[in-house]
C-alpha positions in Angstrom: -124.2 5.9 -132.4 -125.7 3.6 -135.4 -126.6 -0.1 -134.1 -124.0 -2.5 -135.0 -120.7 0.2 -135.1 -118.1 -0.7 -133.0 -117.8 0.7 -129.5 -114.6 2.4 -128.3 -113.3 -0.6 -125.4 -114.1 -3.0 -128.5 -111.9 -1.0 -130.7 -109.0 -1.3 -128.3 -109.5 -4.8 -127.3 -109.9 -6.2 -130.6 -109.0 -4.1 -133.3 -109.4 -5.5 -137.1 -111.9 -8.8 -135.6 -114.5 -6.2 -134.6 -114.7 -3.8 -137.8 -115.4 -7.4 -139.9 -118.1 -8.1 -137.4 -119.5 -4.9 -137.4 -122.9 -4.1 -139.3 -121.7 -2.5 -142.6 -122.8 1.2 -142.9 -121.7 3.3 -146.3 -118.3 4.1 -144.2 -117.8 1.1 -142.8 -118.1 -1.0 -146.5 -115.1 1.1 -147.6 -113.1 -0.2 -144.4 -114.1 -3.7 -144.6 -112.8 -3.7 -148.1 -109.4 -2.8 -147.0 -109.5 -5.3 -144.2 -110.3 -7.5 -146.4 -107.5 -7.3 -149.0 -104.9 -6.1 -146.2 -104.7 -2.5 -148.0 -105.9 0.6 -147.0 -105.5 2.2 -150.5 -102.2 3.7 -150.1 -100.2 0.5 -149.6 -98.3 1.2 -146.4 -99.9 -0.3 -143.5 -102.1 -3.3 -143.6 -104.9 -4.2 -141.3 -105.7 -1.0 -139.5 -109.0 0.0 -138.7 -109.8 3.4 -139.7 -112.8 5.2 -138.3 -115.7 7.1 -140.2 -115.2 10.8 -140.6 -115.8 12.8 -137.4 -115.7 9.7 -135.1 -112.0 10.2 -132.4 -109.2 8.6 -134.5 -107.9 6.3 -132.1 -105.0 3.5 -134.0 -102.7 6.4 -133.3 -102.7 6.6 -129.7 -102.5 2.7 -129.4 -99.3 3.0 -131.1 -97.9 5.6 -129.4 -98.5 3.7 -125.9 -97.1 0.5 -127.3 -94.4 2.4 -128.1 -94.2 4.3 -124.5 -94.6 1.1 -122.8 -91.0 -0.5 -124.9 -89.5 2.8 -123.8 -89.9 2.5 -120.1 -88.8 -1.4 -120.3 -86.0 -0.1 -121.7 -85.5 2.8 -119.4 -86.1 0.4 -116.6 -83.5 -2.1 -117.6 -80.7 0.5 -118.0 -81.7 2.1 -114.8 -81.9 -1.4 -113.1 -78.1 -1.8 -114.6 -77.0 1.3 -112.4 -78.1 0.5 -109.0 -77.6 -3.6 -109.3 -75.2 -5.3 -108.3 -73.2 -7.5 -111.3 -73.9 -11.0 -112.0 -72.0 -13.8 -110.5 -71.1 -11.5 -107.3 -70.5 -13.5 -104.0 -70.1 -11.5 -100.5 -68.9 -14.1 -97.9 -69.6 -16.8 -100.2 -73.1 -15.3 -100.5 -74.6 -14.8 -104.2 -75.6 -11.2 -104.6 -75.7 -10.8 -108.3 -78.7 -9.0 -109.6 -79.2 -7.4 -106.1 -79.5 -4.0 -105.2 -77.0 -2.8 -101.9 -79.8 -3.3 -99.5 -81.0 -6.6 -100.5 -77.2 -7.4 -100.8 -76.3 -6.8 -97.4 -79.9 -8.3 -96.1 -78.9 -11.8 -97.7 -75.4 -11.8 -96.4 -76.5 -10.8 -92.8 -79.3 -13.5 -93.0 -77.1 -16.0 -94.0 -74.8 -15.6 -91.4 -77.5 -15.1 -88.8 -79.4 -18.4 -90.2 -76.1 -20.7 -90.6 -76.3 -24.0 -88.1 -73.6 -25.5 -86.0 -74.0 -28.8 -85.1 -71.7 -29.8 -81.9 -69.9 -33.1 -81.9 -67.4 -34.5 -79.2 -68.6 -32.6 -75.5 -71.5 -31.3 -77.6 -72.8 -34.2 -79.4 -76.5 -33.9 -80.7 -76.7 -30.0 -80.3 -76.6 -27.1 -82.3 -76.8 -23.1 -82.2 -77.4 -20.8 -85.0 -75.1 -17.9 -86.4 -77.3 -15.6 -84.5 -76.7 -17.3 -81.3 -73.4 -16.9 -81.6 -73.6 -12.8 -82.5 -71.6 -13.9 -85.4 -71.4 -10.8 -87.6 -70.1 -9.3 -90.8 -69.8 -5.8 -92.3 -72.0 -6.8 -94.7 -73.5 -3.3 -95.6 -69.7 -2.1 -96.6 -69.3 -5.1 -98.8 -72.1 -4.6 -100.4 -71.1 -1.2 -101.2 -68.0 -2.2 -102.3 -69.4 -5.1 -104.3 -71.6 -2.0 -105.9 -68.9 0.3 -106.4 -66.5 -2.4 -107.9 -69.0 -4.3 -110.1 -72.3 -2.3 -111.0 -74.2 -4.6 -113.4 -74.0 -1.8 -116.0 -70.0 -2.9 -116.5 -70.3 -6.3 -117.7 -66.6 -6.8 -117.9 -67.2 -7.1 -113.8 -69.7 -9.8 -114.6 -68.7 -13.6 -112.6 -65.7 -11.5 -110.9 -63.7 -13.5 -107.7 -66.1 -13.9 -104.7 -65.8 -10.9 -102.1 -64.6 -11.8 -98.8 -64.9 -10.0 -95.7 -64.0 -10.6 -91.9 -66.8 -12.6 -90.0 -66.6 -12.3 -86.1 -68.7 -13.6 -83.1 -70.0 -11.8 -80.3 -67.8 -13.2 -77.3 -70.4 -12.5 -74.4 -73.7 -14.2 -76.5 -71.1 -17.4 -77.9 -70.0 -18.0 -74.7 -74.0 -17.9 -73.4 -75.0 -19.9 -76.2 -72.4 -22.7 -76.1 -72.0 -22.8 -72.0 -75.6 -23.7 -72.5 -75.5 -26.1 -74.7 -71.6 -27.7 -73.4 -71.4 -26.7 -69.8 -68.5 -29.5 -69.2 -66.1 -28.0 -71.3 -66.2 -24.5 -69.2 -64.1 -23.6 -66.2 -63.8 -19.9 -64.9 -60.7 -18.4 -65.1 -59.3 -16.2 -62.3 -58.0 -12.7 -63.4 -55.0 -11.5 -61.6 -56.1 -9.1 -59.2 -54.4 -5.8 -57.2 -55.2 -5.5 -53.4 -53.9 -3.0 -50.8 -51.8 -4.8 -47.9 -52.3 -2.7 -44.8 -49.3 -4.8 -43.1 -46.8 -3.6 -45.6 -48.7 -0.5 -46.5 -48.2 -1.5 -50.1 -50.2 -3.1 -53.1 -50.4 -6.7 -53.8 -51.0 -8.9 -56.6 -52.8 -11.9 -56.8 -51.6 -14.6 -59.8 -54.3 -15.3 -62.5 -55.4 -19.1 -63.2 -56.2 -20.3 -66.7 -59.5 -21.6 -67.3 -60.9 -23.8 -70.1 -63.9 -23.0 -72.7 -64.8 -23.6 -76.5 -62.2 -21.7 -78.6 -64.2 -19.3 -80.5 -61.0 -18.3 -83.0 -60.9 -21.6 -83.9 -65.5 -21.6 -84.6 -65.5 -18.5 -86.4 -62.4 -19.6 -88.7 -64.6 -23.1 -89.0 -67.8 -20.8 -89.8 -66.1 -18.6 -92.5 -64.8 -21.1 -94.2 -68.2 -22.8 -94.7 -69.8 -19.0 -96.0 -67.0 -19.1 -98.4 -67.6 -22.3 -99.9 -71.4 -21.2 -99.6 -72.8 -23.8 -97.2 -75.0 -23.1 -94.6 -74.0 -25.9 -92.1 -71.1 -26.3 -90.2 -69.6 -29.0 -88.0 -67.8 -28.3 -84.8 -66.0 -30.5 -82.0 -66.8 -28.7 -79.0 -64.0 -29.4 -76.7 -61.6 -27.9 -74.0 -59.4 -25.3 -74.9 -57.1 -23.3 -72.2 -59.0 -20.2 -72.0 -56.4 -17.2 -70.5 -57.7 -14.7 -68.0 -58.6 -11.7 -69.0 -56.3 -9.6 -66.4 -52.7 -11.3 -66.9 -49.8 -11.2 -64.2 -48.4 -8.4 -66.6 -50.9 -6.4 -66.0 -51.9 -6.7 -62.3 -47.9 -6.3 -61.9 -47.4 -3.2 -63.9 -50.6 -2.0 -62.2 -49.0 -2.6 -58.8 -45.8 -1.1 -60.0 -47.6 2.0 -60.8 -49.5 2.4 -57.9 -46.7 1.7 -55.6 -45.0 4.5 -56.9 -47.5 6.7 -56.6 -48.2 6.0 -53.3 -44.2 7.1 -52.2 -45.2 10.0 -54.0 -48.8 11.1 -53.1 -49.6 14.5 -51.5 -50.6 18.1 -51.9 -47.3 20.1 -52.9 -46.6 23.9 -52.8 -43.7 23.8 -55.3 -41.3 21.0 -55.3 -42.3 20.2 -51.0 -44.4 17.9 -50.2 -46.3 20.3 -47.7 -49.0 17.7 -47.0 -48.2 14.1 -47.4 -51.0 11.6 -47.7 -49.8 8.3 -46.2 -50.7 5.2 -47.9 -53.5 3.5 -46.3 -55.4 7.0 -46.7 -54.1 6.9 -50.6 -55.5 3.7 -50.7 -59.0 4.2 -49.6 -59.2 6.8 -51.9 -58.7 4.3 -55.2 -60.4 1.8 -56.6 -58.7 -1.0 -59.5 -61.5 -2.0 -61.5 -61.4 -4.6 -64.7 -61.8 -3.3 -67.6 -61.5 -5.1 -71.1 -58.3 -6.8 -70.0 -57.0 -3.7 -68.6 -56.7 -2.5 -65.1 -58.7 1.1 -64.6 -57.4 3.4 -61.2 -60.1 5.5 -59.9 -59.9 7.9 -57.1 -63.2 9.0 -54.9 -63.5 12.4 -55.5 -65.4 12.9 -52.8 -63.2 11.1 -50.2 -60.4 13.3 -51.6 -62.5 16.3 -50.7 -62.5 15.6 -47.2 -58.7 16.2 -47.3 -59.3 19.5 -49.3 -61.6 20.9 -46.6 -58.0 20.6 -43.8 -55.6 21.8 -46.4 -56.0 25.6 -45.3 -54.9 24.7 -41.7 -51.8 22.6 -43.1 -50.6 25.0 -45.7 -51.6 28.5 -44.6 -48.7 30.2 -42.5 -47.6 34.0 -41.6 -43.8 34.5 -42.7 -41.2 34.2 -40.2 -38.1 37.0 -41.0 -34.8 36.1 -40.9 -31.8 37.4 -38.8 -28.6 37.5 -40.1 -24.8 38.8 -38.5 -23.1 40.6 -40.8 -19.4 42.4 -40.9 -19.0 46.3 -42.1 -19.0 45.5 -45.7 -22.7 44.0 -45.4 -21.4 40.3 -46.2 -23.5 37.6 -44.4 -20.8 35.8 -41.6 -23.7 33.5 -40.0 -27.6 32.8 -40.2 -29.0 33.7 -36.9 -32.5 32.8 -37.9 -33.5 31.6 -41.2 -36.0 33.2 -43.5 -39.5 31.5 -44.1 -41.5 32.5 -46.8 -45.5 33.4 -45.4 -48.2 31.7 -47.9 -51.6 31.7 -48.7 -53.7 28.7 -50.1 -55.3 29.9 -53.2 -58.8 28.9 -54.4 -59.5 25.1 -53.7 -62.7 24.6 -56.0 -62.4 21.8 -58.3 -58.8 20.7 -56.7 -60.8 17.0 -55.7 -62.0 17.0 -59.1 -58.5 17.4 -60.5 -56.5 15.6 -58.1 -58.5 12.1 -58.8 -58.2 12.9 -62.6 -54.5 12.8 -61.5 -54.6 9.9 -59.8 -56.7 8.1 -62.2 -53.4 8.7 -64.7 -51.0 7.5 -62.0 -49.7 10.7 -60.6 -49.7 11.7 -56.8 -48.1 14.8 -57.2 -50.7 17.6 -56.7 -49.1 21.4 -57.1 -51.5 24.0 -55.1 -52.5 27.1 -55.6 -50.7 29.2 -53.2 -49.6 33.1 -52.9 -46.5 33.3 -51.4 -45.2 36.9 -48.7 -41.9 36.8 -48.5 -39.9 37.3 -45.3 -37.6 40.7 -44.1 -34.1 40.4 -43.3 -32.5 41.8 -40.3 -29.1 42.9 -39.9 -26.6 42.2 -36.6 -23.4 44.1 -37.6 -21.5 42.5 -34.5 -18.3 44.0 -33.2 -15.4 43.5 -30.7 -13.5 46.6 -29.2 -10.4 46.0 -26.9 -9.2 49.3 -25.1 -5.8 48.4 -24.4 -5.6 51.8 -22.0 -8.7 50.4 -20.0 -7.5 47.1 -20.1 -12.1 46.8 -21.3 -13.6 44.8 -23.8 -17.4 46.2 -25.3 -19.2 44.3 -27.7 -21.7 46.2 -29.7 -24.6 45.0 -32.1 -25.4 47.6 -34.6 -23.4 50.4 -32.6 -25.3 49.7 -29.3 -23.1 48.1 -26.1 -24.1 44.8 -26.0 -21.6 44.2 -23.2 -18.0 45.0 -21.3 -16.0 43.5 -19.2 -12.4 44.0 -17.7 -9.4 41.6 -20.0 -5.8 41.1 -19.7 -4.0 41.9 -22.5 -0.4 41.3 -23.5 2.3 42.7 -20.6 5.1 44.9 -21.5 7.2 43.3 -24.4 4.8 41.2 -25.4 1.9 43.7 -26.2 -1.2 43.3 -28.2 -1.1 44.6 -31.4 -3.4 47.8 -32.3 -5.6 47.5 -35.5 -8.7 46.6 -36.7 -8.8 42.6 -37.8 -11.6 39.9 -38.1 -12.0 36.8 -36.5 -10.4 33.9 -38.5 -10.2 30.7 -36.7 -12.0 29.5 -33.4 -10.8 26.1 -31.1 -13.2 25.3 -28.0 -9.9 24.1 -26.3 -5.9 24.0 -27.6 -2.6 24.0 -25.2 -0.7 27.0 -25.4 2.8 27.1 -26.0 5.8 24.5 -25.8 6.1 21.8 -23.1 9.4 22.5 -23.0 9.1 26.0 -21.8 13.3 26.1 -22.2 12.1 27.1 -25.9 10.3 29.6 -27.0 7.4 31.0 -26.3 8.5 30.1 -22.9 6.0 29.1 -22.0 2.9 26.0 -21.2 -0.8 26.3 -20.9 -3.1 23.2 -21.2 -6.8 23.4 -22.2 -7.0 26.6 -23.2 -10.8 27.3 -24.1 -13.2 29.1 -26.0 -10.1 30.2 -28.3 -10.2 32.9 -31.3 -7.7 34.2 -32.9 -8.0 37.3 -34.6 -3.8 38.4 -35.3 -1.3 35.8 -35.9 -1.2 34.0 -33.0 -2.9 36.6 -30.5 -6.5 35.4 -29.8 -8.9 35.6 -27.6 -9.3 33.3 -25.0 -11.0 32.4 -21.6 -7.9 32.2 -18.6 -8.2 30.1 -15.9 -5.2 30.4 -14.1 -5.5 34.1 -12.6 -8.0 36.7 -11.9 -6.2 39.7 -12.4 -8.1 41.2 -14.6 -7.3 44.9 -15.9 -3.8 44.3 -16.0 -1.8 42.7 -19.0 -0.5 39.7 -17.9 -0.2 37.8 -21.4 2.2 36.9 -24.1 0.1 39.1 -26.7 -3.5 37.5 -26.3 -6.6 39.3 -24.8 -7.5 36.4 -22.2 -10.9 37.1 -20.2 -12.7 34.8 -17.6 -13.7 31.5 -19.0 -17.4 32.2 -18.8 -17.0 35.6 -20.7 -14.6 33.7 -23.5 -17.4 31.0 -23.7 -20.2 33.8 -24.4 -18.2 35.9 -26.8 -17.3 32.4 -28.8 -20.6 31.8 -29.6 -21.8 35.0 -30.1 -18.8 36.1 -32.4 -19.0 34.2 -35.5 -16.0 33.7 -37.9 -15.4 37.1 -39.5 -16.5 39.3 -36.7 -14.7 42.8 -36.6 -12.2 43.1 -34.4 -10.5 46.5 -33.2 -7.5 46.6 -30.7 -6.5 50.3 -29.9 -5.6 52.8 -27.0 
């Protein structure tokens, strides 16, 4: 390069200044001319430099990145307009305008965090901070709203109504903060509480007692009105407010309530029975009532439970036991000698502790097992009573074999029993037989009569105490037999029981 011609750095930096300075050289006269007179011969742009043939032509390229660099500005700004948030936005009393979401929620959250309450009355001369206090705002969704409501891009959004949202504290780190700072105004309350009474076998409750502390609805009412009105400070008179236990008499009550019932309730059932009962104080050393968030939780030890599930096989497992019924000809059922009972078999017990406290956890005692049942046989007594009037002998039978005979007296000559087959319809341990006044008919008296059943009319069987003469009819129609025989038959011979009379 010639001494004296400009340098490229000196071109850029100082444009026209330099090309006067320069040491003139036959190309360089031309230019300085031009400078000079503000033309460069075709009248359109003044005061350019314009370099010698062959040198790089650079005034183009500074154009192009002055124009570039006014592009991206302007690029920038409308991009800026579509992720800020509009002027004259307020979140919580917070200015946000001009802010991008993140930022937004940042300055809200910090402003909270960094507000000051000063304490008068119990408190006098202390303070605690919004953080302190776990006082807290969804500030990230009112940012976002703020954003999606008023982009800075819509300027008919611009200097809207200030954005409120719903500022809370954190009860457990306010009442830390201020117990420490105004222990006088605090007194415990009592919750109501739920005990087992081994005396009455039957849950108790204990009342709750009010206590007294700072009353943190009224603070955070005092603290959001001061972010709305966009101060920072707040003063509070710390004093003693009735603070309510957390578990009311309501709730202990309708706890008991609930676990009283369950307790008249509680057992291991095989259907609708109650096979194995679990008595109360058992119940109750299986559950715990624990607080919880003003409620009252019921949990049952699984693993005490279990203990009961190991015996349940013993309690519930049985063989069936068949049943023995009397019956008449036609197969119908007269009496119940021995009743049916079903057989069953515990099914599988695995997870039944697990399930069972689940149950009680809800309030229910009431656990179904899982049981197979075998069902009992039937057996049959068709029971009969045969009177042979030409042996003067009585047979009972029991499904056609002789059970037993024994010699009667039946009705004498004119007053004969009647042949047939009947049924036994009506049975009297004791009755007097016939009229007092034996001047009227039947003729006859008999007191205490026992072990009576008539089977015809008025002709029954009957135990006969006032002869022996047995084999010979002696009666007025009935089949009388020795009092210890009558007494047998009576309570072998149910109502309905066949009864033949024949020669």
């Amino acid at each position: 390069m010639a001494a004296g011609a400009p340098t490229e750095e000196t071109t850029i930096v100082d444009g026209a200044q330099q090309v006067a300075d320069a040491e003139p050289t036959a190309d360089t006269a031309v230019v300085a001319d031009q400078v000079a007179s503000g033309d460069d011969g075709s009248g359109a742009r003044p005061v350019e430099w314009a370099p010698a043939d062959g040198a790089p032509r650079k005034k183009r390229r500074i154009g192009r990145w002055i124009a570039i660099g006014i592009g991206v500005l302007a690029l920038g700004a409308g991009a800026a307009s579509t992720v800020l948030i509009a002027p004259g936005t307020a979140i919580a009393g917070v200015p946000v305008g001009g802010m991008t979401v993140g930022a937004a929620a940042e300055a809200v959250s910090g402003h909270l965090s960094g507000m000051r309450i000063t304490l008068t009355g119990s408190g006098s001369g202390t303070a605690v901070t919004g953080s302190d206090l776990g006082a807290h705002i969804d500030a990230t969704r009112l940012a976002e709203q703020a954003f999606a409501q008023r982009p800075m891009w819509n300027i008919t959004s611009w200097l809207g109504a200030p954005i409120t949202g719903t500022i809370a504290l954190d009860d457990r780190a306010a009442d830390h903060a201020l117990r420490a700072q105004v222990p006088s105004v605090y007194k415990d309350a009592a919750d109501a509480t739920v005990t087992f009474d081994k005396a009455t076998g039957k849950y108790v409750t204990t009342p709750a007692k009010d206590g007294t502390g700072v009353d943190l609805a009224r603070l955070t009412a005092a603290i959001t009105r001061a972010s709305e009105q966009g101060r920072s400070t707040v003063s509070f008179r710390a004093e003693a407010t009735p603070v309510s236990a957390a578990i009311t008499d309501k709730t202990a009550g309708d706890t008991t309530t609930r676990l009283n019932s369950l307790l008249s309730t509680i057992g291991f059932y095989v259907g609708s029975e109650r096979t194995v009962p679990v008595d109360p104080a058992t119940a109750a050393s299986w559950i715990t009532v624990t607080p919880d968030a003003g409620a009252l939780t019921i949990k049952a030890d699984q693993a005490a439970i279990q203990k009961a599930v190991a015996g349940l096989p013993a309690a519930v497992n049985r063989a069936p036991v068949n049943a023995t019924s009397i019956v008449n000809s036609a197969g119908e059922v007269l009496q119940d000698v021995t009743g049916g009972v079903t057989g069953r078999q515990l099914g599988d017990v695995t997870g039944v502790a697990a399930a069972f406290a689940a149950q009680i956890g809800n309030g229910n005692g009431v656990y179904v097992l899982p049981v197979k049942d075998s069902p009992f046989a039937t057996t049959s007594l068709l029971r009969k009573i045969d009177v042979n009037l030409s042996t003067e002998v009585l047979t009972v039978t029991e499904n056609g074999n002789v059970v037993d005979s024994w010699e009667i007296s039946s009705g004498r000559e004119g007053f004969a029993t009647h042949t047939g087959t009947f049924a036994v319809n009506w049975k009297l341990a004791t009755q007097d037989m016939g009229n007092v006044d034996t001047s009227v008919a039947p003729y006859y008296f008999q007191p205490a009569v026992k072990w009576i059943m008539y089977f015809n009319g008025d002709e029954a069987l009957h135990g006969v105490y006032w002869h022996d003469n047995w084999g010979t009819p002696m009666s007025h129609g009935c089949v009388g037999m020795p009092e210890y025989r009558a007494q047998w038959l009576f309570y072998w011979s149910p109502k309905g029981t066949e009864v033949t009379v024949h020669y």
